[in-house]
N, C-alpha and C positions, 0 to 999 in steps of 0.2 A: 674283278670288275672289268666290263667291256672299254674298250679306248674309245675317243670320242669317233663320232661318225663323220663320214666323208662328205666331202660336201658335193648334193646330186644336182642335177641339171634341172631345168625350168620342165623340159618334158617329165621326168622321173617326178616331180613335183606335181605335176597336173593328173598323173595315172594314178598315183595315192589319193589324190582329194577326187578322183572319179570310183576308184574302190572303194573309199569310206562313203560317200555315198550309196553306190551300191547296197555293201554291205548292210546298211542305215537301213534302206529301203526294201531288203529282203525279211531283217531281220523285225522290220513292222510290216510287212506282210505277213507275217507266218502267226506273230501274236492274233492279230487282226481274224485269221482264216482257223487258226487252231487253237484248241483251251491251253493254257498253260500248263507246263508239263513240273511234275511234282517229283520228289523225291531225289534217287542219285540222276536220273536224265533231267532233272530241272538244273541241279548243280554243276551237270558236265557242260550244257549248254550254257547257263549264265558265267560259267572262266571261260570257253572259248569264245563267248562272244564278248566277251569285255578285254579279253586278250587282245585281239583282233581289231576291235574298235579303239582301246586305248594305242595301239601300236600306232594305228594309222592319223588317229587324231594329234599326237604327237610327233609326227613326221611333218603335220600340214603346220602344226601352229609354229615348229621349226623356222619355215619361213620369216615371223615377227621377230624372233629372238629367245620365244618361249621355253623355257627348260621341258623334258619329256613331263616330268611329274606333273606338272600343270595341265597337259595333255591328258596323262593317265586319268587325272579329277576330272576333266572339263566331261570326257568319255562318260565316266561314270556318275553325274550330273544329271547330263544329257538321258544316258539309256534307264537312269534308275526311276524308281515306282514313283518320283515326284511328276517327271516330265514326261517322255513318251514311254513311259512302262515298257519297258523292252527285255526289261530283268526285273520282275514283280518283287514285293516286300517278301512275301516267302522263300523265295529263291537265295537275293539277297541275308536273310540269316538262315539260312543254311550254308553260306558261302565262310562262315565264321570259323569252322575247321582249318579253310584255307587259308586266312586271314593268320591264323594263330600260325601254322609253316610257317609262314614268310615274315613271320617278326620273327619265331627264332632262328632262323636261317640270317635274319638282315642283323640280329644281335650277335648270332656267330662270328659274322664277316667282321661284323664291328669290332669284336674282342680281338680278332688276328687282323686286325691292320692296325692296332695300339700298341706298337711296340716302348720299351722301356727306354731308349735312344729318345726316341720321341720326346716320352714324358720329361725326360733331365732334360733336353733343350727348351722347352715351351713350363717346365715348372715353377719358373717366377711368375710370369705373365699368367698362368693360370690361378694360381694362387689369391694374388692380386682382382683378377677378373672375377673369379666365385666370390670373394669377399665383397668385392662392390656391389655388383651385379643384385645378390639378395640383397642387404642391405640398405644402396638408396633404393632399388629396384621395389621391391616390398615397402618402403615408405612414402616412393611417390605413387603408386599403382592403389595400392592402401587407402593413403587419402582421396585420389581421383575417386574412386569408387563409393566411398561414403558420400564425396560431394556431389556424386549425381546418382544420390541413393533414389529420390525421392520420384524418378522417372522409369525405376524398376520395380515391376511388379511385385515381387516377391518378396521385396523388405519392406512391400506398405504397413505400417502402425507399428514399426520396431523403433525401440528405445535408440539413442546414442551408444549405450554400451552393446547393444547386440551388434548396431552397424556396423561399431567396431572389429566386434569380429568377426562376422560375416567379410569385411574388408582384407582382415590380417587372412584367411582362407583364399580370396581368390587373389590373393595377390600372390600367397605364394603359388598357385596354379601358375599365375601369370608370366614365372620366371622358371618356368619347364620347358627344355626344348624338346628336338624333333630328334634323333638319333637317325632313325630311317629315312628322313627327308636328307639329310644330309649324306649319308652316304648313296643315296639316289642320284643324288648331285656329281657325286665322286665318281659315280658307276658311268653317268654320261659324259662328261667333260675329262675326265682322265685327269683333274688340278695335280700341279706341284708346286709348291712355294711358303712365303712364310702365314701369307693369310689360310694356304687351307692345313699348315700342320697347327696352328693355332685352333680352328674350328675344328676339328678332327679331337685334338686331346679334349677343348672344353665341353663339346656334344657329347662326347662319348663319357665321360666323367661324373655328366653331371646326373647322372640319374639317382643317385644313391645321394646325395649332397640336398635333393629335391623330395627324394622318400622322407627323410630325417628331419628336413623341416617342415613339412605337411603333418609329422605326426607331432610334431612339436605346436606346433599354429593349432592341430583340432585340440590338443590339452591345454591351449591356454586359451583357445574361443570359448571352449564348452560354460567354464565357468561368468562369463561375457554374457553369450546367447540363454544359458539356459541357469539362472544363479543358484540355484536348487540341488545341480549336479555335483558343484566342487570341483575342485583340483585332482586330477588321478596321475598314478603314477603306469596304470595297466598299458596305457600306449604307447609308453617308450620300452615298456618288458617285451610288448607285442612284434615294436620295430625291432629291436636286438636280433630276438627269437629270427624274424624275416631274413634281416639282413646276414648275421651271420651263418643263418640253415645256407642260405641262397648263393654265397660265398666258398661255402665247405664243401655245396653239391657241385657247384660249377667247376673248383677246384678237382673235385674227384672224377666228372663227365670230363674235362679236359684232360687229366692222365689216361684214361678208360680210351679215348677218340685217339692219342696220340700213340698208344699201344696200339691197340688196334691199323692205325697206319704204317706205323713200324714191321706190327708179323703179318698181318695179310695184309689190308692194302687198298683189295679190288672192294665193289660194288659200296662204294662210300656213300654216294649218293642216295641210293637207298636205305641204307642208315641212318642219314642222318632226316628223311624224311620220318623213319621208325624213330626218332629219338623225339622229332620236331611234335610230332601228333602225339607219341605217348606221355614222352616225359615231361610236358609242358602241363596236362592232364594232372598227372603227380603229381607235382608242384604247387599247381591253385590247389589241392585239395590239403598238403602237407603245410599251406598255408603259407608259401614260397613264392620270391620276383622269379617267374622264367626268363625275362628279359635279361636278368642282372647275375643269373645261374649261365645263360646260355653267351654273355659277355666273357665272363670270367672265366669259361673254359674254352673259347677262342683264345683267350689273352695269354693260357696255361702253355696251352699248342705253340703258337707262335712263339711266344718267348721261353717257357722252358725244353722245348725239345727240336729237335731237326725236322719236323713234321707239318709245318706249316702251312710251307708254300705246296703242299701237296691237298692241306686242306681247302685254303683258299681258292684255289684251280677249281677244285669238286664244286664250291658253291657257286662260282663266277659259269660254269656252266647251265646253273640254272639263276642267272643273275635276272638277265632281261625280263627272264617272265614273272620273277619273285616282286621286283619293283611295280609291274604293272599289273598284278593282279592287287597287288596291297593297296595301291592307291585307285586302282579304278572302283574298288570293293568301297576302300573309303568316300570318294566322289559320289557313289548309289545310296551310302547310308546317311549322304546331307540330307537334311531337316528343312527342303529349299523356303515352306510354309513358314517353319519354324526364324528361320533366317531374314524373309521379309519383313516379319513383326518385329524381330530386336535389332534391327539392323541399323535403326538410330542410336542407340545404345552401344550397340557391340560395337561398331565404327568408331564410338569416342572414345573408348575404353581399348582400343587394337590402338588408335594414335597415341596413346597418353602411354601404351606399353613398348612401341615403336620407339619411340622420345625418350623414355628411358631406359632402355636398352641401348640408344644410341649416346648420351649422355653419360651411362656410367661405365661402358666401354674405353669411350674418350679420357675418360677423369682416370680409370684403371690402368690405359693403357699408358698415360702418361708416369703414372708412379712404378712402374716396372720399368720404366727405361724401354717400349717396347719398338719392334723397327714401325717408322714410319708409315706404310703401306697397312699394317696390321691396325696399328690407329687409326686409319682413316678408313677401312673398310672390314674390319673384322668383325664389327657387330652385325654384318648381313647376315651370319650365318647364326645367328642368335634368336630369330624371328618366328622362324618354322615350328608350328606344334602340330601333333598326331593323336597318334594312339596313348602313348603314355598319360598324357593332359586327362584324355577321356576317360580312362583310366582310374585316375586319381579322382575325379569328380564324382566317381560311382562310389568311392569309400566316404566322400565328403556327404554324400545322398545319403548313405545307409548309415551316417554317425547322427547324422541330423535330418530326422527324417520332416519335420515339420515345412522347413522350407528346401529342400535337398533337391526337389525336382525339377523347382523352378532355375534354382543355383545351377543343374546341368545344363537345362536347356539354355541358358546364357554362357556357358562354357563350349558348348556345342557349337552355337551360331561362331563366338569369337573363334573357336579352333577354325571352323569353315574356312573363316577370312584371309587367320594367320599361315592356317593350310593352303590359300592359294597364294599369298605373297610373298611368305619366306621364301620356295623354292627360287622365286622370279627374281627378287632382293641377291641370293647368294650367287647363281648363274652369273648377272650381270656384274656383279665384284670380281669374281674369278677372270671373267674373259676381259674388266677394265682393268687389271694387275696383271694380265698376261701371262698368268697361274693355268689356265685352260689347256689344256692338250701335251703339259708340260712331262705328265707320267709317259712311260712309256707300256707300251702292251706285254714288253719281258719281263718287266720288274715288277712287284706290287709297290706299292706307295711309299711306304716304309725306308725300302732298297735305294729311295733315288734320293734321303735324306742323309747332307753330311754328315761327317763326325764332328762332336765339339771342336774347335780348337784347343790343343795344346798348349799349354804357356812354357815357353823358353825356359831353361834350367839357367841358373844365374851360376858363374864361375864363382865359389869361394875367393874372399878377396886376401 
């Protein structure tokens, strides 16, 4: 991950925001003057042009205090097929291949910066925080949601019992983070301290803690929504099957990658682009998390062999652009139509998710004994949702198909919001704990974490 950036001059400031214009202005002239170009030259131009645009857009909003990710979005906002069509609909899902790279490449990183040091220092506190977190999280989000059923479209003329689980469903949505937002974070600001080794273990954790109970919540809504169906036990054979394929592959690609750096060595980079594109392919088809396959054999690397920080270099090479094509890509796929219409909605249901995330953080961090700094600012990094959320919303669509589309598009608009808040939430935690700039550029993250203390050996009396 890159170290944070230097800080430029007023002039260096004003030639970016005259090149993003430029830019801006060539690249709707050329829409304007020429048809839209299809195929692989539609897709080389919509990454280089979102590259370029998010880069620069990210540089200007720097100025406010905006984290890049927010940049990256605002870019892909701006240029995508809602606003000034600069990167048509079609372009945009064809950009989908790239999109899939850059989550496994940003879940690779993730697994090799999770070292086990880590996890024994930050394992009470996490503990504690997954327990709470779902818990009241899922019971207040739960009820908000029923009680402002009747201004949602898509539960019009359902029973109380279905509300209910329609409720018990997006709430656990509700309590999914961002993995990649977060380490987007990390990749700009360079943090070290107690609030980012806490968001770091619980981000990256929680994604399997969030599969298990989505499959849990659709076998106990089913019979709720639909009374007819019953109780099944196929969705928890189905999660196992997932979780533990997903586990055993990722264990085996992390020996496979750490070999492999051991006897040759060179052209990783392109490997792991061939692993990114093919293996992920496998995977959905094997009926496998890529995300939690391509975690697990980062986490193999780093922690069972010498090979790590050789891997980690490789991807931090194509760091910058990994993070800004995934969220500029994300930014062109907002629903900005979609987002105006629920946007009373989705606003009340992001505060009531905001509040308790901030609430059971507090309540959590208090029962773990946790440091003080971490209590007061650790649920910032709790906020942010992505890809995963959307994700998940697509199995909740296809389990339930009667109201499944409506349920996305309200997951969608809220992802939007939480996608542009969370990054902005956790930046401004970082740099108000003076956690910001703390890594250094020789070490990964990991490296610049104490050892526990030792406890004193008592003299036999």
């Amino acid at each position: 991950m890159s170290g944070a950036n230097k800080k430029k001059t007023a002039s260096q400031r004003v030639a970016q925001a005259l090149v993003m214009a430029v830019v801006f202005g060539l690249m709707l002239g050329v829409t304007k003057l020429a048809p839209a170009s299809k195929g692989a030259s539609g897709v080389i131009l919509g990454v280089g042009f979102l590259l370029l645009a998010g880069m620069l857009v990210s540089e200007v909003l720097e100025l406010v205090g905006l984290p890049h990710l927010t940049g990256y979005l605002f870019a892909g906002a701006i240029a995508g097929p809602q606003l000034l069509n600069l990167v048509d609909h079609d372009s945009v899902q064809r950009l989908e291949p790239v999109n899939t790279l850059a989550l496994s490449l940003i879940a690779l990183a993730g697994g090799t910066e999770l070292r086990i040091d880590l996890l024994k220092r930050v394992l009470r506190s996490l503990v504690w925080a997954t327990a709470v977190q779902c818990v009241l999280g899922i019971a207040v989000i739960g009820t908000a949601f029923v009680a402002i059923s009747r201004f949602i479209p898509f539960t019009a003329g359902m029973n109380l019992s279905a509300l209910a689980g329609v409720g018990l469903l997006w709430a656990v949505l509700a309590v999914c983070r961002s993995p990649s937002a977060t380490l987007g974070i990390f990749s700009q600001v360079r943090p070290d301290g107690p609030v980012s080794r806490f968001s770091l273990a619980f981000v990256m954790t929680s994604d399997v803690v969030v599969a298990m109970l989505l499959t849990a919540a659709i076998a106990v809504a089913r019979p709720l929504i639909e009374p007819a169906a019953g109780f099944s036990l196929k969705d928890f054979s189905d999660l196992g099957h997932e979780i533990v394929g997903s586990i055993s592959l990722g264990t085996t690609l992390g020996l496979a990658v750490a070999a492999y750096l051991w006897l040759i060595g060179g052209q990783l980079l392109a490997v792991l682009v061939a692993l990114g594109f093919g293996l992920t392919e496998a995977l959905h088809y094997l009926r496998f998390d890529p995300l939690l396959a391509f975690m697990v054999a980062g986490f193999v690397v780093a922690n069972f062999s010498e090979q790590g920080e050789k891997l980690l270099a490789a991807i931090e090479e194509t760091g910058s652009v990994v993070y800004v094509v995934f969220f500029a890509t994300a930014g062109a796929h907002i629903d900005l139509g979609l987002v105006r219409r629920l946007w009373p909605v989705a606003l009340f249901l992001v505060g009531v998710r905001i509040t308790a995330i901030f609430v059971a953080h507090r309540f959590a961090a208090r029962l773990s004994g946790e440091d003080p700094v971490v209590r007061r600012w650790g649920w910032s990094s709790l906020v942010s949702q992505a890809g995963l959320t959307l994700g998940l919303s697509v199995v909740v669509e296809r389990a339930f198909p009667s109201f499944g589309s409506g349920f996305r598009s309200l997951v969608v608009a809220n992802v939007a919001l939480n996608e542009t808040i969370g990054p902005i939430l956790f930046k401004f935690a970082l740099d108000r704990t003076g956690e910001s700039g703390k890594g250094t550029l020789e070490k990964t993250f990991h490296e610049s974490i104490p050892p526990p203390p030792v406890a004193p050996k008592r003299e036999p009396a």
